[in-house]
N, CA, C and O atoms as a CHARMM CRD file, in Angstrom:
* protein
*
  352
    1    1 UNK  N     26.49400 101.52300  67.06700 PROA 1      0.00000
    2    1 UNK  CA    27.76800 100.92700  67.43300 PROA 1      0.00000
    3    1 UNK  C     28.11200  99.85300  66.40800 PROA 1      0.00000
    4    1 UNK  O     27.36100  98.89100  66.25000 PROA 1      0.00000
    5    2 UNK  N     29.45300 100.03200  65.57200 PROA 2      0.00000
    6    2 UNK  CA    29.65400  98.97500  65.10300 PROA 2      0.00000
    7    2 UNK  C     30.49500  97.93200  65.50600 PROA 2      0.00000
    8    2 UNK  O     31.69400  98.12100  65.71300 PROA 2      0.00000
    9    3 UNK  N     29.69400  96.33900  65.68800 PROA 3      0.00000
   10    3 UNK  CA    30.15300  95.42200  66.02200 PROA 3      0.00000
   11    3 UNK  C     30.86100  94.53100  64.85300 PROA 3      0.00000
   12    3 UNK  O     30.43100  94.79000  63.72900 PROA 3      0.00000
   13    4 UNK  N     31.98000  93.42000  64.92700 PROA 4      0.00000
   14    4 UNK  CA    32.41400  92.83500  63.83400 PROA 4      0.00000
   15    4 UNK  C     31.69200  91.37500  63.99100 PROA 4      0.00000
   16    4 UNK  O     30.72500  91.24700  64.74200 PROA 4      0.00000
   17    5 UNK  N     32.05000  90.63700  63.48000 PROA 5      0.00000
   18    5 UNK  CA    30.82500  89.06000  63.23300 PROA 5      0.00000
   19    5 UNK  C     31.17200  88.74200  64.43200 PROA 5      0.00000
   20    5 UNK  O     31.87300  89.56400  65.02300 PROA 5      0.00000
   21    6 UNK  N     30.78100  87.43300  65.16600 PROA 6      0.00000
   22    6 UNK  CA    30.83700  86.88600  66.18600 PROA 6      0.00000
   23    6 UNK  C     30.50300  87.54500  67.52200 PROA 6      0.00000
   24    6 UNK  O     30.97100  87.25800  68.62400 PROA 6      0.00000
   25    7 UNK  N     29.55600  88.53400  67.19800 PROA 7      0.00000
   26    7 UNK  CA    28.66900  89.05200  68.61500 PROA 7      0.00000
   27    7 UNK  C     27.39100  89.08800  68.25600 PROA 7      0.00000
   28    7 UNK  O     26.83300  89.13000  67.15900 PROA 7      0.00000
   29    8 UNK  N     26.97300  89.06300  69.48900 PROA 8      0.00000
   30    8 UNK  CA    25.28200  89.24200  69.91000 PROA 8      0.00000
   31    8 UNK  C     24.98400  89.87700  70.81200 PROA 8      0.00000
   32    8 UNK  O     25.58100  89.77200  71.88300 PROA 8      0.00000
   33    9 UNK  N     23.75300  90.89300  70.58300 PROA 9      0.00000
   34    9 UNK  CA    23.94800  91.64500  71.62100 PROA 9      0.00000
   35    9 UNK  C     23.09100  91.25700  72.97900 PROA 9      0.00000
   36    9 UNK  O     22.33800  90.31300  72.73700 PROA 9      0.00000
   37   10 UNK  N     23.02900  91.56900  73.88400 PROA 10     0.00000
   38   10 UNK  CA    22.98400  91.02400  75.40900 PROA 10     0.00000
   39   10 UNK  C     21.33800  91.50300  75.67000 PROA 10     0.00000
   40   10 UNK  O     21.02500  92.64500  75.33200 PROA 10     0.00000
   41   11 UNK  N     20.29500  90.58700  76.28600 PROA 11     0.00000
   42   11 UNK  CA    19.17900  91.52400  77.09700 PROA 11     0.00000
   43   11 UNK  C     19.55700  91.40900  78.45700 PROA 11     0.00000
   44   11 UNK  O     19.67100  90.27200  78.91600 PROA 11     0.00000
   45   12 UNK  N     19.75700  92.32300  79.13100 PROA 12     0.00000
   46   12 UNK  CA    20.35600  91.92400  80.28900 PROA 12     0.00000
   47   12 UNK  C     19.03400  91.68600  81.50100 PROA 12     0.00000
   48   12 UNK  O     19.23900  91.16500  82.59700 PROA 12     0.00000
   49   13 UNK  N     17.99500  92.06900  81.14100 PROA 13     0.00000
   50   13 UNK  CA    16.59800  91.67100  81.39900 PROA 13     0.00000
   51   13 UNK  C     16.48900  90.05300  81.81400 PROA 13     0.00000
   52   13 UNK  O     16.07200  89.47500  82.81800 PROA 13     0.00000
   53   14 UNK  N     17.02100  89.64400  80.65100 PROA 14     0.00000
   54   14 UNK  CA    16.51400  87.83600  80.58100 PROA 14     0.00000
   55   14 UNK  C     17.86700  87.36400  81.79600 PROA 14     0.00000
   56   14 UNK  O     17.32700  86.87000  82.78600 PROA 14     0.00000
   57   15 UNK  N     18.86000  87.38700  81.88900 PROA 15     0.00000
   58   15 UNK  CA    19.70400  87.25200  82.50800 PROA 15     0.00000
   59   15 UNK  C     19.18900  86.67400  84.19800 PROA 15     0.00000
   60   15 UNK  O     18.36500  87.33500  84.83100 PROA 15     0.00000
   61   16 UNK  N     19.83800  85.30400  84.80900 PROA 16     0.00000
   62   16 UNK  CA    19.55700  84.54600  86.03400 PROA 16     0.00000
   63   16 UNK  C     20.04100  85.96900  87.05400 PROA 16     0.00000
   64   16 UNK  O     21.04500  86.60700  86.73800 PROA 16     0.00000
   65   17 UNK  N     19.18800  86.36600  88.31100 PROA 17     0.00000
   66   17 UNK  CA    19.82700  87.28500  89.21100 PROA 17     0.00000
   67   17 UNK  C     21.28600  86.64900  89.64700 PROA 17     0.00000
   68   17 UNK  O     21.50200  85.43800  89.58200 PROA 17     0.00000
   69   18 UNK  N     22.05700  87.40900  90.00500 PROA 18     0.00000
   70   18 UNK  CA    22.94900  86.96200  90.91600 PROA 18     0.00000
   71   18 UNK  C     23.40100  87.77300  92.38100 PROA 18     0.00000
   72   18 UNK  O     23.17500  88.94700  92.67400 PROA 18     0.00000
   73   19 UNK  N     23.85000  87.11400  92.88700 PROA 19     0.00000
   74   19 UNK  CA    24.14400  88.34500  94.32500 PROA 19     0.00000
   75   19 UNK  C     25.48600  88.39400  94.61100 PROA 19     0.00000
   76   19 UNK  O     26.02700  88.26600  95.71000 PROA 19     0.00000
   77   20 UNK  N     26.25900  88.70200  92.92500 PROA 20     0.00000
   78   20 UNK  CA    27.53700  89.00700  92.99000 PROA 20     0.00000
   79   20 UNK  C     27.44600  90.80700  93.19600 PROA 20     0.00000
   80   20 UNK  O     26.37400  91.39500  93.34100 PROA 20     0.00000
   81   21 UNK  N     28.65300  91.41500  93.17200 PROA 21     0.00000
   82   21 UNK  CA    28.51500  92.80800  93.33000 PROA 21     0.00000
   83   21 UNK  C     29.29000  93.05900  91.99500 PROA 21     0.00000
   84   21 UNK  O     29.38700  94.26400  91.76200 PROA 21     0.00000
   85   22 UNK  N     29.69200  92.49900  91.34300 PROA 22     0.00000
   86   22 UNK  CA    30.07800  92.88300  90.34500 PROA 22     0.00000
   87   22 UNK  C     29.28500  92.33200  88.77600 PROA 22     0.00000
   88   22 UNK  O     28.57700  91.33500  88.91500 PROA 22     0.00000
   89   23 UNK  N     29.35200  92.78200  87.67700 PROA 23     0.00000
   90   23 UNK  CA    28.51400  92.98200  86.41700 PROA 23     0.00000
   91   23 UNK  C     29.80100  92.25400  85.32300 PROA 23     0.00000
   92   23 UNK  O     30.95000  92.66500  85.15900 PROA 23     0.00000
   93   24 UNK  N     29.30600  91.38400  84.86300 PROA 24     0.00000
   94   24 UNK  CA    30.03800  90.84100  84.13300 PROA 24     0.00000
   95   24 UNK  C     30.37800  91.52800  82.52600 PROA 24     0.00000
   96   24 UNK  O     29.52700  92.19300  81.93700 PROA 24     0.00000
   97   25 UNK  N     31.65900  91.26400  81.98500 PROA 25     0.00000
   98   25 UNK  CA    32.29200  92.41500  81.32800 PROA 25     0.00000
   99   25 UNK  C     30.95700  92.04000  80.08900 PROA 25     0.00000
  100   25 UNK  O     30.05300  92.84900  80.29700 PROA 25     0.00000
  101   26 UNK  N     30.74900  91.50800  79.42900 PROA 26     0.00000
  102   26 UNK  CA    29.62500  91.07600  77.87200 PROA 26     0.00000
  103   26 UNK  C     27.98000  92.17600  78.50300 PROA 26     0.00000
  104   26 UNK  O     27.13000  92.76300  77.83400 PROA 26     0.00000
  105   27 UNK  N     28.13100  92.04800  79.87000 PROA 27     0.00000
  106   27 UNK  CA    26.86700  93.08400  79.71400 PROA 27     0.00000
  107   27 UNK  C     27.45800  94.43800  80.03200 PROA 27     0.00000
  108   27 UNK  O     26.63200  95.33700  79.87700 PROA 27     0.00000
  109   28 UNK  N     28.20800  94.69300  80.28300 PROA 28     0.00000
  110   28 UNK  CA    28.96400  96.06300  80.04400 PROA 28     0.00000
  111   28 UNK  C     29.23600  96.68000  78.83400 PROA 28     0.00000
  112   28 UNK  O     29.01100  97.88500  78.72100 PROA 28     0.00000
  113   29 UNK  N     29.70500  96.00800  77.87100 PROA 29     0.00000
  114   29 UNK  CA    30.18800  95.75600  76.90600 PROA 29     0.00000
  115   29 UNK  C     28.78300  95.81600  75.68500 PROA 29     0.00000
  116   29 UNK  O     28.79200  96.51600  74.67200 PROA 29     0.00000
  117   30 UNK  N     27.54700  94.81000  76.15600 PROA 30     0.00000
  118   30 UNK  CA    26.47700  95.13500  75.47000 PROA 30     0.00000
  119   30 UNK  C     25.97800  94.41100  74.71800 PROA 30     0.00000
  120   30 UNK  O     24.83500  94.38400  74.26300 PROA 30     0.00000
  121   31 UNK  N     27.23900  93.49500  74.48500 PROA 31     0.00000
  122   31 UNK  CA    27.39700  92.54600  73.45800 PROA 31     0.00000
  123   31 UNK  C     28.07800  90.82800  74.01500 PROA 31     0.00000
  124   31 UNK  O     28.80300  90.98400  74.99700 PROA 31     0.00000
  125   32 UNK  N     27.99600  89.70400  73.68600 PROA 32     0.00000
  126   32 UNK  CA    28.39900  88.40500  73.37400 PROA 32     0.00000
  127   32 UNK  C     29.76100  88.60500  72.88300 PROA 32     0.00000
  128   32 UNK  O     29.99600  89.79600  73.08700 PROA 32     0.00000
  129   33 UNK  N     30.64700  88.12800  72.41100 PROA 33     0.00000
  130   33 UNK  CA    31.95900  87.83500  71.76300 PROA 33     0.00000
  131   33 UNK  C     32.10400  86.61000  71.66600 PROA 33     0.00000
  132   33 UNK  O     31.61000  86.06000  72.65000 PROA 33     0.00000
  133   34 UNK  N     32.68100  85.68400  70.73400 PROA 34     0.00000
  134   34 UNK  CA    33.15300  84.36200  70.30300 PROA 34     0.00000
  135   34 UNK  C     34.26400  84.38800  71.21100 PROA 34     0.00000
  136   34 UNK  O     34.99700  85.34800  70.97300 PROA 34     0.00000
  137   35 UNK  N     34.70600  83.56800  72.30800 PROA 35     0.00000
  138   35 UNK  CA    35.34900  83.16900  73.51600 PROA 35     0.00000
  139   35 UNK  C     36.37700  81.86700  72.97600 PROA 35     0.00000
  140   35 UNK  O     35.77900  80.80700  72.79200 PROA 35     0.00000
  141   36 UNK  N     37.48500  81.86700  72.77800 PROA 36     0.00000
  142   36 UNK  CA    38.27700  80.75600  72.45600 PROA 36     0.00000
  143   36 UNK  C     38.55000  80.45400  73.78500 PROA 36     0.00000
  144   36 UNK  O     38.91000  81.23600  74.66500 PROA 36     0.00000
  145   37 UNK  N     38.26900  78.77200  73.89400 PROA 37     0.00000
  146   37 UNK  CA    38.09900  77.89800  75.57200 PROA 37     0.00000
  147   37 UNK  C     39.07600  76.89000  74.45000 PROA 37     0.00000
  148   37 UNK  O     39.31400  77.01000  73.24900 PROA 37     0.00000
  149   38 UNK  N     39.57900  75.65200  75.69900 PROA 38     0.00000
  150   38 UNK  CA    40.65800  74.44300  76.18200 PROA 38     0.00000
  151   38 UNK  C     39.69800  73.52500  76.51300 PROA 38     0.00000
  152   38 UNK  O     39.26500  73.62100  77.66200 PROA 38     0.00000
  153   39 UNK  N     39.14100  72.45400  75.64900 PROA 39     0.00000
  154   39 UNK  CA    38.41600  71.51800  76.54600 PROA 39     0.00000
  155   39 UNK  C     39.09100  70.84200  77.68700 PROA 39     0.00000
  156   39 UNK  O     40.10300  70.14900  77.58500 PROA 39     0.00000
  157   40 UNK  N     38.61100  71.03600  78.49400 PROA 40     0.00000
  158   40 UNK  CA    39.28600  70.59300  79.93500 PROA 40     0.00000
  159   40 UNK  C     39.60800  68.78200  79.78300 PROA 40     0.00000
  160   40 UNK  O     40.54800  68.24000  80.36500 PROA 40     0.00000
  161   41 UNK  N     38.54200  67.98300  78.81700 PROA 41     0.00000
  162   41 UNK  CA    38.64800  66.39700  78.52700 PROA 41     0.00000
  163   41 UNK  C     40.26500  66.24400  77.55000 PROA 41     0.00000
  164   41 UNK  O     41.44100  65.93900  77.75000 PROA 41     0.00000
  165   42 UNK  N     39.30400  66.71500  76.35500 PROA 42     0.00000
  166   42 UNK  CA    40.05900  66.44500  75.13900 PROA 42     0.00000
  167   42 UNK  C     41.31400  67.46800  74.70200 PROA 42     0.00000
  168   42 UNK  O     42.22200  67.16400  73.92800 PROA 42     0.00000
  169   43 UNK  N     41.11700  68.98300  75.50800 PROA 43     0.00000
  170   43 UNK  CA    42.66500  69.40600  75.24800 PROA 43     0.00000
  171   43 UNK  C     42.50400  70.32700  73.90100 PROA 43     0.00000
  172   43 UNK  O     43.28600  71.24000  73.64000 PROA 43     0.00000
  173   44 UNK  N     41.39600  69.97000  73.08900 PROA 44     0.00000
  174   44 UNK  CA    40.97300  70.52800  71.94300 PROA 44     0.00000
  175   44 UNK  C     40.51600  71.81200  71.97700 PROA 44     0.00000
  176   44 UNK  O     39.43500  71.93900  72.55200 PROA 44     0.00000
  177   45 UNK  N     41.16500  73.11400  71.39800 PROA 45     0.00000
  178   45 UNK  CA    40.75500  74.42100  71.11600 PROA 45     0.00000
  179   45 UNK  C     39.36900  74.35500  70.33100 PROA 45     0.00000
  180   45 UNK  O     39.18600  73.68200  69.31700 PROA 45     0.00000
  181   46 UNK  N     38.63200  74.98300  70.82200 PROA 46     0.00000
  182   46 UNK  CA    37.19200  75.69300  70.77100 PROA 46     0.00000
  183   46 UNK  C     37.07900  76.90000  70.43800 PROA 46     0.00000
  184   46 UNK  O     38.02400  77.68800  70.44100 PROA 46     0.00000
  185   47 UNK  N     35.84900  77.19600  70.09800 PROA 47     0.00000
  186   47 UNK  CA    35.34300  78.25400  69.90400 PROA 47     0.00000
  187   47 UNK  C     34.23200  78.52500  70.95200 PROA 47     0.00000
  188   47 UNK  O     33.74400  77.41500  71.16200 PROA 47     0.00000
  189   48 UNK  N     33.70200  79.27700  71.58000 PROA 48     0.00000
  190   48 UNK  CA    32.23200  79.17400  72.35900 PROA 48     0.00000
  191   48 UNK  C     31.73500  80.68600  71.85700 PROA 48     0.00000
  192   48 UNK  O     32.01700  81.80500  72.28600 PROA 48     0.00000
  193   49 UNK  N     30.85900  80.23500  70.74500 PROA 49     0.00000
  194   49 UNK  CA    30.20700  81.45500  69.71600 PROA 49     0.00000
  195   49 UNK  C     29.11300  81.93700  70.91000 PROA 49     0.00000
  196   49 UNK  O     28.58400  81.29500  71.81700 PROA 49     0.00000
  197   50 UNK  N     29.00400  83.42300  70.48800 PROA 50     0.00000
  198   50 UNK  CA    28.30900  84.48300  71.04300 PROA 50     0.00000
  199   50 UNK  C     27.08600  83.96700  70.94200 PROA 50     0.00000
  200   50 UNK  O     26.36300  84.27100  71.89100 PROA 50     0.00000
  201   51 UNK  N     26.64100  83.35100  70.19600 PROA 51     0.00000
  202   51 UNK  CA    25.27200  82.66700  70.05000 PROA 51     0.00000
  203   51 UNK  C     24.56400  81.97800  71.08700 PROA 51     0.00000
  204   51 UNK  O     23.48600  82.15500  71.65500 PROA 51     0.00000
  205   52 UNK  N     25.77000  80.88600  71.19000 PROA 52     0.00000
  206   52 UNK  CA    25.73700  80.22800  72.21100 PROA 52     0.00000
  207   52 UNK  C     26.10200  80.82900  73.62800 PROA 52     0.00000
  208   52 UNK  O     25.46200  80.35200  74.56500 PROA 52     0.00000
  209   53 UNK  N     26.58400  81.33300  73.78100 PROA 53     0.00000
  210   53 UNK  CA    26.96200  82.14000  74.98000 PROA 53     0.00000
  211   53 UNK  C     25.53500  82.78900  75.82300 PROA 53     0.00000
  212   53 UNK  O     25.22500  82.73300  77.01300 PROA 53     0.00000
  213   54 UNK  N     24.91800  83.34700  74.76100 PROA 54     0.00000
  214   54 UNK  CA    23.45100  83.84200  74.71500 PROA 54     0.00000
  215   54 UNK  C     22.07000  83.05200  75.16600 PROA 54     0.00000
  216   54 UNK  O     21.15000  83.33500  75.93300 PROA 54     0.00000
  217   55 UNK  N     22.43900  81.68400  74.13400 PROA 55     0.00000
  218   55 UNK  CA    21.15000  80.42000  74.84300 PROA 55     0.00000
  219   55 UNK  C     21.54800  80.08200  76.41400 PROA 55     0.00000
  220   55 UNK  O     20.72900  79.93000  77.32000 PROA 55     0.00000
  221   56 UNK  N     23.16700  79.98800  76.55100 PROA 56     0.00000
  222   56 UNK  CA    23.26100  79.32700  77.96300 PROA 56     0.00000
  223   56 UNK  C     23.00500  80.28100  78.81400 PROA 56     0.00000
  224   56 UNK  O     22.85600  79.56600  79.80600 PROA 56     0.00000
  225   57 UNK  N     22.76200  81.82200  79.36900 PROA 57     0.00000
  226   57 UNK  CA    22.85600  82.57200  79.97100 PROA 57     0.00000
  227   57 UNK  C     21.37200  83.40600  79.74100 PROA 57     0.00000
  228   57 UNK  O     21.02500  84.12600  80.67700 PROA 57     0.00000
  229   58 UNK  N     20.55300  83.34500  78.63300 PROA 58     0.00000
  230   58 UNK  CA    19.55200  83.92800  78.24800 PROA 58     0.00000
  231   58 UNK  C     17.94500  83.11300  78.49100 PROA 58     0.00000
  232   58 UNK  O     16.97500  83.37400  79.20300 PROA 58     0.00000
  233   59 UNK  N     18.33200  81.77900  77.28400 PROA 59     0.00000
  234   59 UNK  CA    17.51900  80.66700  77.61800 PROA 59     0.00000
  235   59 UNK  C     17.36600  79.91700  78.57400 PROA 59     0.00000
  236   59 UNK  O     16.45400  79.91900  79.40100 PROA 59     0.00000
  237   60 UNK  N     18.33100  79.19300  78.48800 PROA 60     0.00000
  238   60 UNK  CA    18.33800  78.32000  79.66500 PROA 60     0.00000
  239   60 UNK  C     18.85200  78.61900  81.04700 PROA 60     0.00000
  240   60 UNK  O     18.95100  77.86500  82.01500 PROA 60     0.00000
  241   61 UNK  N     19.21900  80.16000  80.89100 PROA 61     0.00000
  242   61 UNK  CA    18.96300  80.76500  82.33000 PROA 61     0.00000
  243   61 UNK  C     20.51500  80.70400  83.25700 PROA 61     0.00000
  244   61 UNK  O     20.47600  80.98000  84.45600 PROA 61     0.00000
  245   62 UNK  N     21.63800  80.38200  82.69600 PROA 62     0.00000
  246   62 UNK  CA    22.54600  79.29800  83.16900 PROA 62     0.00000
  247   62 UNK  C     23.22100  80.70100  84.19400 PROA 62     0.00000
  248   62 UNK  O     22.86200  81.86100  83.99100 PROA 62     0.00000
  249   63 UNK  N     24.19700  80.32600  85.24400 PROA 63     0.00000
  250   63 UNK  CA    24.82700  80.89700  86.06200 PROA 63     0.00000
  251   63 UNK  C     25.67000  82.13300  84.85100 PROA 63     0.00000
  252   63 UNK  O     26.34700  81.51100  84.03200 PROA 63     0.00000
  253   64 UNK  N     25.69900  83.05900  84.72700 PROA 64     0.00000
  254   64 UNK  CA    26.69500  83.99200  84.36000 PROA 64     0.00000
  255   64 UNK  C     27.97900  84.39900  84.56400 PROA 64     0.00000
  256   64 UNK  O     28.65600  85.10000  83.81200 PROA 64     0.00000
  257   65 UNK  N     28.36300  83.80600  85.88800 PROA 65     0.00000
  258   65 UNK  CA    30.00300  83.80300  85.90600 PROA 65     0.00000
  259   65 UNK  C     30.58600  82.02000  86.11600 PROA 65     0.00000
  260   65 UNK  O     31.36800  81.49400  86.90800 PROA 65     0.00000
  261   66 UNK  N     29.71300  81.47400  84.92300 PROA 66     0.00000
  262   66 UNK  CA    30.44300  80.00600  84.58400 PROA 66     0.00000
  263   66 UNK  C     30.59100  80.00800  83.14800 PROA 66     0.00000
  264   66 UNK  O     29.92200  80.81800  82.50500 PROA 66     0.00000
  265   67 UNK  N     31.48600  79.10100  82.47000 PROA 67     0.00000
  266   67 UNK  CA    32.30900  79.86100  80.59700 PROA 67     0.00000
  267   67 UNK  C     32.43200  77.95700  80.45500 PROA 67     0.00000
  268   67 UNK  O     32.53900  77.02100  81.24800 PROA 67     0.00000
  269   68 UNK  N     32.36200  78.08600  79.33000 PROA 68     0.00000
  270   68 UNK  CA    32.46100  76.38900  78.65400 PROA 68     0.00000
  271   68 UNK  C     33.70300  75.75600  79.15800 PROA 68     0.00000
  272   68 UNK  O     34.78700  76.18400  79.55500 PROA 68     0.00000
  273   69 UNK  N     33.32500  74.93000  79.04700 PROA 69     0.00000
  274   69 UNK  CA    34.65200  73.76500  79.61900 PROA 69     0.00000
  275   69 UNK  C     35.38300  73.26000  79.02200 PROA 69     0.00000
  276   69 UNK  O     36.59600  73.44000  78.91300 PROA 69     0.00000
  277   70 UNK  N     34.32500  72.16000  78.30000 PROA 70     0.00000
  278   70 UNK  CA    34.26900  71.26700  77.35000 PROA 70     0.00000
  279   70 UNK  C     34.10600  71.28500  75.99300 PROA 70     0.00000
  280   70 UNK  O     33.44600  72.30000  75.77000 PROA 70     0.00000
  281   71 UNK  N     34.37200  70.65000  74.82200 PROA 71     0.00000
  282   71 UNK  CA    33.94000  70.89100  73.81700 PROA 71     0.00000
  283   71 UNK  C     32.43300  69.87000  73.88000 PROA 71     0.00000
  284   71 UNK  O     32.01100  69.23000  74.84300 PROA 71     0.00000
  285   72 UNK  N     31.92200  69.98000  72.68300 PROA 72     0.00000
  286   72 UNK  CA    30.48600  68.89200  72.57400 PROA 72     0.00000
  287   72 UNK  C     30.32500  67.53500  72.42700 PROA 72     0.00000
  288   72 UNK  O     29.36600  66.83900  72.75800 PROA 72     0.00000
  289   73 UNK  N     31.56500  67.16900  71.79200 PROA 73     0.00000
  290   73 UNK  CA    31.70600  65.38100  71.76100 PROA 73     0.00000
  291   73 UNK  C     31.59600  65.42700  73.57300 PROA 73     0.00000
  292   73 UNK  O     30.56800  65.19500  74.21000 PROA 73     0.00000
  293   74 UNK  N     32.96900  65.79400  74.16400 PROA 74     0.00000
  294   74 UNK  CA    33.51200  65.84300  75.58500 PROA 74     0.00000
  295   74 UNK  C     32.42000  65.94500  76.32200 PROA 74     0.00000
  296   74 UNK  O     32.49700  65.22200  77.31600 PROA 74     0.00000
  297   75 UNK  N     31.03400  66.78600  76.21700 PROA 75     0.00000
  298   75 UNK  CA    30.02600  67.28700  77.28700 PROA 75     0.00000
  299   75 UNK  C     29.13600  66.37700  76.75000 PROA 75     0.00000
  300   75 UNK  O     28.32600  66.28100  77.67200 PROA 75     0.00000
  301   76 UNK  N     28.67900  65.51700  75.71700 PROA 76     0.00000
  302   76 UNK  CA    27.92200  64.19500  75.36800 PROA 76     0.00000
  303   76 UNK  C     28.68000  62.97800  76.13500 PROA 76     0.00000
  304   76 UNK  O     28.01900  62.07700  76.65000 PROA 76     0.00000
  305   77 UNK  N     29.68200  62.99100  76.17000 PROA 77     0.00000
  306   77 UNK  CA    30.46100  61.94300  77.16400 PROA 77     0.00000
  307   77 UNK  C     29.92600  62.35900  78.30000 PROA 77     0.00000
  308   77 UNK  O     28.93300  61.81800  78.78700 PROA 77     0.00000
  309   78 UNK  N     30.35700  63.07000  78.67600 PROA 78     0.00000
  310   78 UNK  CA    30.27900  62.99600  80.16700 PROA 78     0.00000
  311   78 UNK  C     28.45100  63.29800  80.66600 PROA 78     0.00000
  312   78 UNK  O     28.03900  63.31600  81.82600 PROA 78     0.00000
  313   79 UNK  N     27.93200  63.42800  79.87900 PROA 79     0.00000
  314   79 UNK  CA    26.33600  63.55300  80.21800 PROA 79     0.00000
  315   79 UNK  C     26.11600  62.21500  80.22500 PROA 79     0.00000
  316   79 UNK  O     25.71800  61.70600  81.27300 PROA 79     0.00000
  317   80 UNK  N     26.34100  61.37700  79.02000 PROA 80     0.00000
  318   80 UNK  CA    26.29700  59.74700  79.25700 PROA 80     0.00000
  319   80 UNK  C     26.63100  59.09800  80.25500 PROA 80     0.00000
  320   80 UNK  O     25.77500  58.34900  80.72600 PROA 80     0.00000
  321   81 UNK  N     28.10700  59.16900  80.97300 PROA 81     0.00000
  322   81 UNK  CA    28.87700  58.64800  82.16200 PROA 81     0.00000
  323   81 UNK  C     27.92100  59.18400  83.44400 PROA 81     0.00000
  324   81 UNK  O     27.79600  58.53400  84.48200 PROA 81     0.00000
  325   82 UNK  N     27.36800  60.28300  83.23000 PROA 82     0.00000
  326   82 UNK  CA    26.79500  60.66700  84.60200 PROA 82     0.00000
  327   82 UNK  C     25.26900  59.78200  84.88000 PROA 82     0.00000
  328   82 UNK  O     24.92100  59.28800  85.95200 PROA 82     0.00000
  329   83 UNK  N     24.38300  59.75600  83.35900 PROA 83     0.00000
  330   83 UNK  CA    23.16400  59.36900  83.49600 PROA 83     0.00000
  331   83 UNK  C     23.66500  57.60800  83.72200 PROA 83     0.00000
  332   83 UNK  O     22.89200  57.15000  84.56300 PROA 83     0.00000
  333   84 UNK  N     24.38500  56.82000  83.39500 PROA 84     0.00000
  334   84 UNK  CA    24.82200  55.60200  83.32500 PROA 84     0.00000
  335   84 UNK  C     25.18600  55.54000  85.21900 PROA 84     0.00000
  336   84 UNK  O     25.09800  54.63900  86.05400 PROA 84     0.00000
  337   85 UNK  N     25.50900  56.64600  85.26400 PROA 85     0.00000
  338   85 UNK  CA    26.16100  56.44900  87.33200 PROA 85     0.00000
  339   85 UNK  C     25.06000  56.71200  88.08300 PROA 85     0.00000
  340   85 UNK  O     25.06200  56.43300  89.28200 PROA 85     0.00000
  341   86 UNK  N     23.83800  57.35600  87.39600 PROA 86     0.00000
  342   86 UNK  CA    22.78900  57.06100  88.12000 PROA 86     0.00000
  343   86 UNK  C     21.52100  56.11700  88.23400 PROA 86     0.00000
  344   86 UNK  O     20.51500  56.02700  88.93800 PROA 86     0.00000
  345   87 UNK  N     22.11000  55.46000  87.16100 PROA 87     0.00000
  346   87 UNK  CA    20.98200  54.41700  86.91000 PROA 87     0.00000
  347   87 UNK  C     21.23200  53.04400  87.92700 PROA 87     0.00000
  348   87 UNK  O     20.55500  52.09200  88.31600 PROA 87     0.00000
  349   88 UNK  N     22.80800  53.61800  88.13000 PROA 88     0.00000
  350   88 UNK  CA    23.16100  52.16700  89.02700 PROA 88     0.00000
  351   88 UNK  C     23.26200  52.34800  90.87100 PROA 88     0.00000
  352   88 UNK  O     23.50800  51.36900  91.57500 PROA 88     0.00000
């Protein structure tokens, strides 16, 4: 199958269970895609590379029907504001 740059392809093995009834389209598909997101903070167009798409859903196991928000300045903010609201 030829893919163009900005994919990766999927183990759908490593993937968190879910007890949706439906299969999300990237493991259908076989492949990752580069996802243009709206940081929900800053308003700023993104990219959320297939790469990454892959660590959050592969590695670190993350929910599969949740998609970036934020850009990375925006999600270092708000990781700061949260650890700062619990210290107090």
């Amino acid at each position: 199958m030829d893919r163009s740059l900005g994919t990766v392809e999927v183990a759908p093995a490593l993937l968190r269970p879910t007890n949706s009834y439906d299969i999300r389209d990237f493991v259908r598909r076989g492949h990752y895609r580069d996802r243009p997101f709206r940081c929900k903070d800053g308003g700023v167009e993104e990219i959320w590379t297939a790469a990454q798409q892959r660590w959050r859903y592969e590695v670190a196991r993350g929910d599969v029907w949740t998609t970036a928000a934020r850009c990375r300045p925006c999600r270092r903010r708000a990781r700061a504001r949260k650890a700062v609201a619990r210290r107090i």
